[in-house]
N, C-alpha and C positions, 0 to 999 in steps of 0.2 A: 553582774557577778560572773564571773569567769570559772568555777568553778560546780558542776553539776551539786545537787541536794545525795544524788550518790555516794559521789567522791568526798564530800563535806561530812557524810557522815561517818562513812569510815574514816576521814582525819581524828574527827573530832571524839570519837569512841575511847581508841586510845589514850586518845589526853586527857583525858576523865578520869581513867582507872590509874594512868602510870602519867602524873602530871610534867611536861617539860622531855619526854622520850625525844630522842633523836630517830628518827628515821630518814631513810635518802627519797629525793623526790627530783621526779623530772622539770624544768623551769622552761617552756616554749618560751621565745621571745616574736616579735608582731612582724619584726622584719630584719635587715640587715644594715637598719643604719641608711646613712647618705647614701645616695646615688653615685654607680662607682662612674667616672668617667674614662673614655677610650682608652689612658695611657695607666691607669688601675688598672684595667682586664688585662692589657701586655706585660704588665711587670708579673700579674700572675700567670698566665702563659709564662713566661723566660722563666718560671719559679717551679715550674714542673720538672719532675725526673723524668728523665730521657726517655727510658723506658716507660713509664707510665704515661706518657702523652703518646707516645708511640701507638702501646695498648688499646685507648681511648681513641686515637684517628680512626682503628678499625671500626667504632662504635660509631660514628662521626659527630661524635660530641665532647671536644675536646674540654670544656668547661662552662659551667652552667652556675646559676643565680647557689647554688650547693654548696662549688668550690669557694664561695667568698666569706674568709672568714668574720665571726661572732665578733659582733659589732662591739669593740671595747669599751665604750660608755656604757654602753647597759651590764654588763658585768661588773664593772666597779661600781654604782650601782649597788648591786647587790652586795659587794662587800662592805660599801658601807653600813648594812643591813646586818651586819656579820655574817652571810651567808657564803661561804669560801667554794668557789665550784671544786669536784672533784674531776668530773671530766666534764671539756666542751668541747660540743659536737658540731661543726660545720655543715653537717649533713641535716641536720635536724635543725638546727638553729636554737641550740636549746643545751641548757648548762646540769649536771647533775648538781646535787646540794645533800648536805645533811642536815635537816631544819629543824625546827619544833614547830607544832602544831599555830603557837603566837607567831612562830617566825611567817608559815607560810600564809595567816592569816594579815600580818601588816601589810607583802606585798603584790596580794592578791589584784589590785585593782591600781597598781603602777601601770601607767599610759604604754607602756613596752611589753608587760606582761600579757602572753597570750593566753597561754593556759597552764595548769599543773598538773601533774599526775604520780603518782608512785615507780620507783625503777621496781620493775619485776626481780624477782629471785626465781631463780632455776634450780633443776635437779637433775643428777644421771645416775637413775637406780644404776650401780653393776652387778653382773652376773657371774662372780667368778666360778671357777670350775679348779678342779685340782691338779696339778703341777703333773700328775703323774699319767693324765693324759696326753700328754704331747710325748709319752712315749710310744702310744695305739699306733700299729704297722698303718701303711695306707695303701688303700687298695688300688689309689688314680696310678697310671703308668703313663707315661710323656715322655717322647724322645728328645728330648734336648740336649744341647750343651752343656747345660749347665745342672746343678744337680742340688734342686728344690727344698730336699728333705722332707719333713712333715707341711714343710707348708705348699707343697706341692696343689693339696688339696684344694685350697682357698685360691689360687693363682691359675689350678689348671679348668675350675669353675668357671672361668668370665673369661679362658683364653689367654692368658699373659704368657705363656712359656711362649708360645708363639708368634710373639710381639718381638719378645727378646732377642729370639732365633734369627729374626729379621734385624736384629740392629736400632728397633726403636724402645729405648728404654729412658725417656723422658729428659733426655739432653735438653739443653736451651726454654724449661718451663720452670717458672719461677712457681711454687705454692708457699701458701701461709698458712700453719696450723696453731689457731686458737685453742688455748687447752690450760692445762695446769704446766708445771713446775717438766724441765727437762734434763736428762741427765744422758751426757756421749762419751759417759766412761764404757760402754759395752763393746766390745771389738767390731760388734755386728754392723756400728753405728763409726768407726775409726775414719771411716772414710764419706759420710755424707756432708756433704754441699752447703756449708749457712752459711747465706748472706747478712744476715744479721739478725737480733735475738733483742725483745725489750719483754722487762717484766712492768706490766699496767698498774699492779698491784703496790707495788713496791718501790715502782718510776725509777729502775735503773735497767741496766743490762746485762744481769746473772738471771738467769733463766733456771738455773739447778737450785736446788735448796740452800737456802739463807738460813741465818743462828737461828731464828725464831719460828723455820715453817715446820709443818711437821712432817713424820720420814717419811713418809707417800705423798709429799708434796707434788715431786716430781714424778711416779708413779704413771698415771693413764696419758699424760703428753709424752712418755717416752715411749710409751708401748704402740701410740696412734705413730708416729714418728717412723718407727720402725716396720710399720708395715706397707709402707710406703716408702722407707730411703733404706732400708737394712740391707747387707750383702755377705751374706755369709751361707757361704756354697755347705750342702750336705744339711743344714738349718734353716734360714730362712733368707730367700727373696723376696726383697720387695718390689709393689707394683710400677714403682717409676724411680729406680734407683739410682741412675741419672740425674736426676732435677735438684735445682737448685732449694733452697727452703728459708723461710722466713720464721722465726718461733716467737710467738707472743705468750707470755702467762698472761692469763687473763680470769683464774678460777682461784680463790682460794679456798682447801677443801678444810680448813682447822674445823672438829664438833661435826657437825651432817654436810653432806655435799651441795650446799648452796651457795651459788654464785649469781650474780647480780650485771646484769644487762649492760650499762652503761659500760663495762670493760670493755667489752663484745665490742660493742662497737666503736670504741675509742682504737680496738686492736684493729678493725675493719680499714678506718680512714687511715691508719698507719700503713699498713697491707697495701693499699691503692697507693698512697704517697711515693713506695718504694719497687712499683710496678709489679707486684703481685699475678700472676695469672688467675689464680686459684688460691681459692678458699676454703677449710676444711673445719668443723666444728663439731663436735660431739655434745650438743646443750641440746635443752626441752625448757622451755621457760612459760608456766601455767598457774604461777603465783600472780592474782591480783585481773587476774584473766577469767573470763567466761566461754566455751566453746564458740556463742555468737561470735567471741574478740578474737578466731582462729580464720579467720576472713581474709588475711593479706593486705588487710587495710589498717590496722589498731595498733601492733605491738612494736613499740618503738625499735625492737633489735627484728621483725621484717621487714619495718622499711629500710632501715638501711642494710640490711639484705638485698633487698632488690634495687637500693640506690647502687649497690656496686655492682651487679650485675648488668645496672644500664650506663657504669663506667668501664666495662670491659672483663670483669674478672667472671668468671665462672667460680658459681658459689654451691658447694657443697656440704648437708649438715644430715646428723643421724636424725632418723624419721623419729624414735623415741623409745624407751623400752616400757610402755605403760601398756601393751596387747591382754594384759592379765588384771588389769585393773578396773576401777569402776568408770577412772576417763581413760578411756583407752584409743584418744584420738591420738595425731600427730602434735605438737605442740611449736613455737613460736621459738627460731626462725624457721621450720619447714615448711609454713602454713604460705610462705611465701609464692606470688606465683611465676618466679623465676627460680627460687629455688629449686637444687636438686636435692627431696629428699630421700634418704635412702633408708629402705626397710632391711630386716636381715632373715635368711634363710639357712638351714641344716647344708653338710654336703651333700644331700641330697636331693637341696631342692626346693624339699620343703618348707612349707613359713615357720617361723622360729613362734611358738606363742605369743610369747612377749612382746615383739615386734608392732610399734604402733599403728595403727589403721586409720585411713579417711572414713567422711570426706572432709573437708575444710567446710566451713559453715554455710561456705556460698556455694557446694555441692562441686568442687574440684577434686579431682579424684586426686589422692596421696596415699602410699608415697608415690613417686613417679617410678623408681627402681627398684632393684634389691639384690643383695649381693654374699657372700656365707658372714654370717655374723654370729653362728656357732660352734666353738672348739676353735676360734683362728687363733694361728700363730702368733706371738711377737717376741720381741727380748725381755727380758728381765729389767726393771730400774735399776738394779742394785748391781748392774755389771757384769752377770753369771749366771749362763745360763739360757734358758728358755722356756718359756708357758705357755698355755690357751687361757684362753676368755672370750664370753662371749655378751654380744650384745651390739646396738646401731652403731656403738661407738668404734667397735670393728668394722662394720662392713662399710662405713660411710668410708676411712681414708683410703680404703680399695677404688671404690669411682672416683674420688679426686685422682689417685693415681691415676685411671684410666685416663680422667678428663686432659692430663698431664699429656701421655701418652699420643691422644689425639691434635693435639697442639703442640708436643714435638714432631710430627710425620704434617702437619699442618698446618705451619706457625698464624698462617694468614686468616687463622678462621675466629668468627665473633663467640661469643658465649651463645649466643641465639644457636648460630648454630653447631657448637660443642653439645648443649642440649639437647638439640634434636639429633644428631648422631647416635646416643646414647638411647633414646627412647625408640628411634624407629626400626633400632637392631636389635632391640630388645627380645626375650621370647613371648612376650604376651601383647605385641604392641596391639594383634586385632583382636583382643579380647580385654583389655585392659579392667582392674577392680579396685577394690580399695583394701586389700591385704596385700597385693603383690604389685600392685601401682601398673606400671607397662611390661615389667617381668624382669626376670634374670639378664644383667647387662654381659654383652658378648664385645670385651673389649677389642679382638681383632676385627669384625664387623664394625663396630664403632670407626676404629680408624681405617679403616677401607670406606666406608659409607661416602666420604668426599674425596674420592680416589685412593685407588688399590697401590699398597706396598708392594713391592717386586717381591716374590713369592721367589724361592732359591730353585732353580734349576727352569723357568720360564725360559721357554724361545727367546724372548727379545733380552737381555741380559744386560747388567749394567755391570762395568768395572770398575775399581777406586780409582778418586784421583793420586795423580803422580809430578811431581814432589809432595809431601805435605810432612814436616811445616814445608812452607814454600817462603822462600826470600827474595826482596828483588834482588838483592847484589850479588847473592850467590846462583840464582837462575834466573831463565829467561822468558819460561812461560811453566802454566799447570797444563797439564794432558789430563782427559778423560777417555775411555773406550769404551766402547758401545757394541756389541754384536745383534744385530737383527738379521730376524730370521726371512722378515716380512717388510715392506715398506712401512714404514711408520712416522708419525712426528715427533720429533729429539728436542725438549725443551728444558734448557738448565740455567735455574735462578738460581741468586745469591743472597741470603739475608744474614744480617748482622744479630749480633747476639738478643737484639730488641724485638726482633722478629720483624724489621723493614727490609722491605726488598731497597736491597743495592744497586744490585743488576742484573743484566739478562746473558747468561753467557753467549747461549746458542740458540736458536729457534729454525728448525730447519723441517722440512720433509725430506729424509731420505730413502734411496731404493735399500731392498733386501742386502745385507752383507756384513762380513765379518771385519771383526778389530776396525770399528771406525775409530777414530782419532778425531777427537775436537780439541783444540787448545786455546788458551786462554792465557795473554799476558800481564793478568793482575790487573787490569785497566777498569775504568767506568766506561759509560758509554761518550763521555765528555775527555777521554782519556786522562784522568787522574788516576793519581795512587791510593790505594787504601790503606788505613790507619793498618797499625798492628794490632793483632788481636786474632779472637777465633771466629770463627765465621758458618753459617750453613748452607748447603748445598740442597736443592731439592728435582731431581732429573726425573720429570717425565716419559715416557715412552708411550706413546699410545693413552690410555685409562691408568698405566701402574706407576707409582709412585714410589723412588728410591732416594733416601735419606742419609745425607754424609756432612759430614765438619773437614775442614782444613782451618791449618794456623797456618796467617800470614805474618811476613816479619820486613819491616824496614830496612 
């Protein structure tokens, strides 16, 4: 019998009182089918996106017994059964369904059947706050270029005005926000980055409100969105306004806000397919769960949390806003233990009440971060405008942003270590608890922690490159200059928008001096040309690290 005397009774409960109820259930299956042979694992190799294999070399696992999709006989199979999957999961091996209690009882004990279980439903209490706070003066003062507005607060919190100043504002980082319903009629949002937008729900690609959703469909994925891609000087800056983005719906909120797992992570394997860096999610899933099941081992939407975290993506999700209640742990995907998750705090610092707290059941301390999740800025859904609200659901896409951040000044680095970036810069890292995780994240530390950004006005100095765009037909080399004050080593790579290095421009030790001149004729080290397109620069000097694009052109 495949199914626990537990799990059997809560099936069977319901069908008693409300006979022939449909509810959704998870269907494990026992394996993958036939054994693939050598020239099956190349066709799925050659069937990866560029970027996404790319991502994953960093990992060095470019594909694993995971990537092989849901063995097609045992699905039809099930439809024979009338059992119609809503979503199948490669990562899991295992199909959601919407059964009856007879349905799941016939194919309980099919030779393929591993095991079953219920998809959990989720919830994101929110906390809104009234519109007419985001008119309170702000007391933070930051000299920048650019000019913050009220969101100053939340940005100059974790350091980002500082990030910007320097030129890293999340160029070349791809993230994916799971969420509800999105709308980029707001000016704030005129100019952000999507590379492309699928609703889970709905299985098309309008992402903004449909005849049938309701008006806040779109609602809290636009506001998560925004605090992270918005650019609207004197209102709101977001953390990585740069970066490219990925929009999944994956919540529908019609009646109470419960949303159901299996999206989650059908939106996940989408995210990784389409080379995703980062993962961003505002859920708490504790339907059908017991604290012991916050363990990092149990809930189907943490494992495949940490299934893509050990395929390269850095996975970011709000720790919970349950601080005020009777469970007032973190809940499931944060329980994860690669996830980052994220708690929220006052601008002051302080822990937000609500904010949910470890540990996870096997005594890990969560969240691991936290970052302002009260009063923060974002746009309005409805086009006009600008609010606060608060709760994890704000302060989690601020660290994705960071995470962003640190893998544009960084393309080369793993999630392993974007993670530990982030926690060892932290302000509690040697005191770490279970309300404030490892403490307030310091996103300029963060991206210094694997070499330091060239700070403006350092001795050793770096100049842009010149031409740029650069052509070959029209020029004949790129120039870079350099002024050192000191001898130093001058090392300047090249990577393409996938985040591979291409090439190595320079690598040299030079004595002290001004206006060096390095040039570079668009070559490889094989002397080819490179494709057109845009490209990134990352020049060393010493420990500091300074970050530039150039367009090449044919």
């Amino acid at each position: 019998m495949k199914i626990s005397l537990f799990w059997l009774c809560l099936f069977l409960l319901p069908s008693l009182l409300f006979p022939r109820e449909m509810e959704k259930f998870w269907i494990y299956f026992a394996d993958k089918g036939a054994t693939l042979s050598k020239s099956d694992w190349n066709k799925l190799s050659e069937s990866l996106n560029p970027r996404a294999a790319a991502r994953r070399q960093k990992v060095g696992d470019l594909l694993n017994i995971t990537d092989v999709p849901v063995y097609a006989p045992y699905v039809r199979a099930l439809r024979e059964h009338q059992l119609n999957p809503i979503v199948i999961s490669k990562w899991l091996n295992a199909v959601s369904v919407y059964a009856t209690i007879e349905q799941v009882d016939a194919i309980t004990d099919l030779p393929f059947v591993k095991s079953i279980q219920r998809v959990a439903q989720g919830s994101r209490p929110l906390l809104p706050l009234n519109n007419e706070q985001l008119m309170k003066s702000s007391a933070v003062h930051v000299t920048s270029a650019l000019d913050y507005g009220p969101s100053i607060e939340q940005n100059a919190l974790i350091h980002i005005p500082e990030l910007h100043t320097l030129g890293v504002t999340g160029e070349g980082a791809l993230i994916a926000i799971l969420d509800t319903g999105f709308s980029l009629k707001h000016p704030a949002l005129a100019n952000v980055h999507i590379k492309a937008a699928y609703d889970f729900i709905n299985q098309d690609e309008q992402v903004d409100n449909e005849e049938d959703d309701p008006l806040n469909e779109n609602d809290h994925g636009t506001k998560v969105l925004s605090i992270i891609g918005a650019f609207s000087p004197g209102n709101l800056i977001g953390t990585a306004y740069d970066a490219e983005f990925l929009l999944a719906k994956t919540e529908y909120i019609a009646g109470e806000t419960q949303v159901e797992e299996d999206y989650w992570i059908a939106a996940a394997e989408w995210a990784d397919s389409l080379g995703a860096d980062v993962i961003n999610s505002s859920l708490g899933y504790t339907d059908w769960y017991t604290y012991e099941d916050m363990n990092g081992l149990t809930a189907p939407i943490t494992l495949a949390a940490d299934l893509a975290f050990q395929k390269g993506i850095v996975v970011v999700t709000s720790a919970g806003n349950e601080g005020d209640d009777a469970w007032y742990y973190v809940s499931a995907p944060a329980d994860g233990f690669d996830v980052i998750a994220v708690g929220a705090v006052r601008s002051d610092s302080l822990i937000a009440s609500f904010s949910s707290r470890g540990p996870t059941s096997d005594g890990r301390i969560k969240p691991d971060v936290v970052a302002m999740g009260v009063s923060t800025v974002y746009s309005n859904s409805n086009g006009v405008g600008f609010g606060r609200g608060s709760g994890t659901s704000y302060s989690s896409p601020q660290v994705a942003g960071v995470a962003a951040l640190i893998l544009s000044a960084h393309p080369e680095l793993t999630p392993k270590q974007v993670r530990e970036a982030l926690i060892k810069t932290a302000n509690r890292v040697n005191s770490p608890n279970n309300v404030y995780g490892f403490g307030l994240v310091n996103a300029l530390a963060a991206v210094n922690y694997w070499g330091a950004v060239s700070e403006p006005g350092e001795q050793n100095r770096f100049v842009q490159s010149y031409p740029n765009p650069f052509s070959y037909e029209l020029h004949s080399q790129i120039l870079f200059i350099v002024d050192l004050k000191e001898a130093n080593r001058i090392t300047i790579d090249l990577f393409n928008v996938l985040g591979q290095k291409v090439t190595t421009i320079v690598d040299v030790i030079q004595p002290a001096l001004s206006n060096i001149q390095v040039t570079w004729q668009g070559l490889t080290a094989d002397g080819s040309r490179l494709p057109s397109g845009l490209y990134f620069f990352r020049a060393r000097i010493g420990d500091a690290v300074h970050m530039g694009k150039v367009t090449i052109l044919q």
